[in-house]
C-alpha positions as CSV (number, residue, x, y, z in Angstrom):
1,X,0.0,0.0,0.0
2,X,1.2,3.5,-0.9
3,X,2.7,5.1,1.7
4,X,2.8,2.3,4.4
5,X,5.8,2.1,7.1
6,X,7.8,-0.9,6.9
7,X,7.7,-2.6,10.1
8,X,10.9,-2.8,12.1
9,X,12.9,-6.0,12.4
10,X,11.5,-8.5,15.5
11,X,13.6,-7.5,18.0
12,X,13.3,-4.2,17.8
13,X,9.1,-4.6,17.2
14,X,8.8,-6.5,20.5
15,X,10.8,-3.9,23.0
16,X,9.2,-1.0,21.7
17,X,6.0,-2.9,22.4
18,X,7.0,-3.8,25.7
19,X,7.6,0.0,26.7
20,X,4.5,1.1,25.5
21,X,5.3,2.4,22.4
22,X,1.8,3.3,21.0
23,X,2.5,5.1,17.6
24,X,4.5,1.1,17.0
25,X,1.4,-0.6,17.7
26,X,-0.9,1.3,15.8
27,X,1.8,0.6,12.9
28,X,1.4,-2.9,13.4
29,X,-2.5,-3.2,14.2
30,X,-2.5,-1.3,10.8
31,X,-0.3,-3.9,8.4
32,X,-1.5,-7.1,10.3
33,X,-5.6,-6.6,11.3
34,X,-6.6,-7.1,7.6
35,X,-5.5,-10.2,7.3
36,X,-6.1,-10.9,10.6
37,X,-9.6,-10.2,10.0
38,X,-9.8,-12.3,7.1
39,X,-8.2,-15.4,8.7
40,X,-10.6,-15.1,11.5
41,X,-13.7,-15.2,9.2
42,X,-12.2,-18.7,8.4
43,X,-13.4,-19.8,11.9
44,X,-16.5,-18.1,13.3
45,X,-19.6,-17.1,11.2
46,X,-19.8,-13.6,11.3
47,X,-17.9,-10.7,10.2
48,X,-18.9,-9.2,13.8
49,X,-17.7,-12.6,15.8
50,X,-14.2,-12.1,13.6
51,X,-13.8,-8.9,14.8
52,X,-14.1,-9.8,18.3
53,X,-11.4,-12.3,17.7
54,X,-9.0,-9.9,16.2
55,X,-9.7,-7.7,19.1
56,X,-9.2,-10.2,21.9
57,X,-6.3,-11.2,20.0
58,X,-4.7,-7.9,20.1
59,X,-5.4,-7.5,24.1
60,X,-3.8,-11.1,24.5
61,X,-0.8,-9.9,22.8
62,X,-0.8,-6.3,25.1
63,X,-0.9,-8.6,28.0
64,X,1.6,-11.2,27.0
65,X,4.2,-9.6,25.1
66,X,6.6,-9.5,28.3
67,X,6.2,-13.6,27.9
68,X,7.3,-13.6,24.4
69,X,10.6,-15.8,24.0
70,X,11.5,-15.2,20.1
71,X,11.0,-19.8,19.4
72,X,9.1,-18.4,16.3
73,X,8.4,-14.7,14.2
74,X,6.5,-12.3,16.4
75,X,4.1,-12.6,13.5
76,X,3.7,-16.2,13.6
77,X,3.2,-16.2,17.3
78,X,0.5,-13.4,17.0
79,X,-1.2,-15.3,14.5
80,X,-1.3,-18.5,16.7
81,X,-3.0,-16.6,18.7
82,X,-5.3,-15.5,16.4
83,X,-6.2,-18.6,15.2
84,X,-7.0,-20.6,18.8
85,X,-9.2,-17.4,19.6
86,X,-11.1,-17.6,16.7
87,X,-11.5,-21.4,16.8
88,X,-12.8,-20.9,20.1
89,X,-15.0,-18.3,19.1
90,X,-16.1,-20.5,16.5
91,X,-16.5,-23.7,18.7
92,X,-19.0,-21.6,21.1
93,X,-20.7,-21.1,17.6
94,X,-21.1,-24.6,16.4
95,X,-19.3,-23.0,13.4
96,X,-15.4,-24.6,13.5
97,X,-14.9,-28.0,10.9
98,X,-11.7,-29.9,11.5
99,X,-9.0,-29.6,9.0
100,X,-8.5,-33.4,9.0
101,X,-11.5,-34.2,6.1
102,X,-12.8,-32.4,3.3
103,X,-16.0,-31.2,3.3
104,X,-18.2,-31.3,0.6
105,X,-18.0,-27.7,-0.8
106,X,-14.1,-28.3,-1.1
107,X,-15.0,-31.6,-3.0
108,X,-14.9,-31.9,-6.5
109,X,-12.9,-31.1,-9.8
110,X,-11.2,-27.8,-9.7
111,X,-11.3,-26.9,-13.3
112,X,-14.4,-27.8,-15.2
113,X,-13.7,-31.0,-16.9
114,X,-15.1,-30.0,-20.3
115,X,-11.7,-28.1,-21.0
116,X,-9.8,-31.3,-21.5
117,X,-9.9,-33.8,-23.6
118,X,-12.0,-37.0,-23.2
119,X,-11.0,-40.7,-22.5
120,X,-10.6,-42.0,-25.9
121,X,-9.2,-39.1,-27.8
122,X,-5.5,-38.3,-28.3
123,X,-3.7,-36.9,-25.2
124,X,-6.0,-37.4,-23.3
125,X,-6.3,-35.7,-20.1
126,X,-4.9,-32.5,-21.7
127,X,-6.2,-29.1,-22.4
128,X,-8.6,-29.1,-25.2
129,X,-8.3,-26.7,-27.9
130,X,-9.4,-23.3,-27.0
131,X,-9.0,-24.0,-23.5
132,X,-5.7,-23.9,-22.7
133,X,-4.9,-21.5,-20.0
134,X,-3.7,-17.8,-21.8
135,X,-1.5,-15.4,-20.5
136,X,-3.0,-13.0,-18.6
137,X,-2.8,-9.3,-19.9
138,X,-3.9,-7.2,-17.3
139,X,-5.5,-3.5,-18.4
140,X,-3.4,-0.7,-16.8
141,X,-6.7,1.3,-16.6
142,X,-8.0,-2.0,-14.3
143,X,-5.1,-2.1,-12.5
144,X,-4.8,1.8,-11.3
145,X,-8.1,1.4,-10.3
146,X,-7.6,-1.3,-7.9
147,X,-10.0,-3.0,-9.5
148,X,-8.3,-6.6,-10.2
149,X,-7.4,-6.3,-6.5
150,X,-10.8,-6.0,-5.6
151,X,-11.6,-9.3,-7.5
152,X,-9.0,-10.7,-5.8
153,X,-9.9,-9.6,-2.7
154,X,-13.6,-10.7,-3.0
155,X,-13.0,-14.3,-4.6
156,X,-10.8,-14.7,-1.4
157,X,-13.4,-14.0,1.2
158,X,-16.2,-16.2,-1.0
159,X,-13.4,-19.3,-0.9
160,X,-15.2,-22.2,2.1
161,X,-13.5,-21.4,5.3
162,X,-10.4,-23.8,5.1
163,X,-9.4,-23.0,1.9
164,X,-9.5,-19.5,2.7
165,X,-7.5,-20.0,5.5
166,X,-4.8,-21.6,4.0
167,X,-4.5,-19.2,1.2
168,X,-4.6,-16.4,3.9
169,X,-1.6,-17.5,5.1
170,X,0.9,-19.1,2.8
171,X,-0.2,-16.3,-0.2
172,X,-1.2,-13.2,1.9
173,X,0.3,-13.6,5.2
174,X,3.8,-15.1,3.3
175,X,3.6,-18.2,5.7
176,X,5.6,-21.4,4.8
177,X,4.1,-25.1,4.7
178,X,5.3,-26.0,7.6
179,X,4.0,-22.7,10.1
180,X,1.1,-23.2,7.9
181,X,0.5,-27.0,9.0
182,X,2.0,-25.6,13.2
183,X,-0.7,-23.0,13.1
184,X,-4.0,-25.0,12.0
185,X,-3.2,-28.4,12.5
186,X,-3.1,-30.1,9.5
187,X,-0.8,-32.7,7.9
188,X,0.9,-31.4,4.7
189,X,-0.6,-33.4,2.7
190,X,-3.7,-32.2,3.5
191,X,-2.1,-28.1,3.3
192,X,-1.2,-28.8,-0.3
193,X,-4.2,-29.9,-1.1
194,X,-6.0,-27.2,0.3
195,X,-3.6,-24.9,-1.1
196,X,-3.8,-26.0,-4.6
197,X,-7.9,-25.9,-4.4
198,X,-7.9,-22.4,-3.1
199,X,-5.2,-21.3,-5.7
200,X,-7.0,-23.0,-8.7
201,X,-10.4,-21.1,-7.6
202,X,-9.4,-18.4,-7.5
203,X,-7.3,-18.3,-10.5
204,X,-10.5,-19.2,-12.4
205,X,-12.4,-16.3,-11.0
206,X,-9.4,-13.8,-12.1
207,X,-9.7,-15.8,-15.2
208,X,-13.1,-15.1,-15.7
209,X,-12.8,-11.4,-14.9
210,X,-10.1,-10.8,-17.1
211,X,-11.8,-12.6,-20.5
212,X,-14.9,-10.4,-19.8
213,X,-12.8,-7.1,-18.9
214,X,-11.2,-8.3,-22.3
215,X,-14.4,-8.9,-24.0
216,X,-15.5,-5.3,-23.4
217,X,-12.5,-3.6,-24.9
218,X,-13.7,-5.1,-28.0
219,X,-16.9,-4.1,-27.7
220,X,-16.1,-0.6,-26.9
């Protein structure tokens, strides 16, 4: 984002937040409550119910940060506590799914399987002709605008809760597979499955925006 601070490195972070530094925290409450917020919606079932989890979170961390020992990022250990709020939140709401199965909404091909071709037919199994994935070409007038962020943004929040919260962290938060798999309890066989779901869905929604972004240039 234009004009954001970068956030100083851990060690530095922590102390300043230990002494009270309040123009530090609202730096960080700044760069890390969107996401934050976003992860949280993974668990409970409102946007209100996520905000309360952020906000508890935050308070946790005022109160603990003198307990802090540095095992993992700051980040990271902010985020753990993010996530066992929310699930609690969402437990008291009937609303948190175990990471171990897949539901049905995350069942399923990811890419419709009309675009390869059929049993029977050369290659098989491959892209059929006129549906092979195309570069994408993005419209600098789109992209000032924010508006392929937006897309990006929404198709995000409208992935099913795991997938979401998967792709929140390894592609937004900039988490590893194996914090990934710490912070929500799941095998990583199960995260790369996830992770390839969320990352094929929403590469078909951007998909679809950009052919019909596309489509009206040439109508115009």
């Amino acid at each position: 984002m234009a004009g954001a601070r970068e956030l100083p490195p851990d060690e530095v972070l922590v102390q300043r937040l230990r002494d009270g530094d309040e123009d530090t925290f609202a730096l960080v409450l700044d760069a890390w409550s969107g996401g934050m917020l976003r992860l949280a919606m993974s668990f409970v079932s409102t946007k209100d119910s996520a905000e309360e989890a952020v906000q508890d979170t935050w308070l946790a961390v005022i109160k603990g940060i003198g307990g802090f020992e540095g095992r993992a990022t700051f980040k990271t250990w902010v985020y753990r506590i993010l996530v066992n709020t929310a699930k609690a939140l969402g437990t008291k709401e009937s609303r948190t799914v175990p990471f171990g199965s897949l539901p049905a909404e995350e069942e399923g091909p990811t890419v419709d399987p009309s675009r390869f071709r059929s049993p029977g037919e050369p290659y098989a199994g491959h892209w059929a002709v006129g549906q092979e994935p195309r570069p994408w070409h993005l419209p600098e007038d789109h992209v000032l605008r924010g508006e392929v962020r937006e897309v990006i943004a929404k198709a995000i929040d409208e992935l099913p809760p795991r997938l979401r919260a998967v792709l929140t962290l390894r592609d937004v938060a900039g988490y590893g597979s194996a914090e990934v798999c710490s912070l929500l309890d799941v095998s990583p066989g199960n995260q790369r499955v996830l992770l390839h779901r969320a990352r094929a869905l929403l590469r078909g929604r951007l998909e679809t925006y950009l052919a019909e972004a596309a489509g009206g240039r040439e109508r115009a």
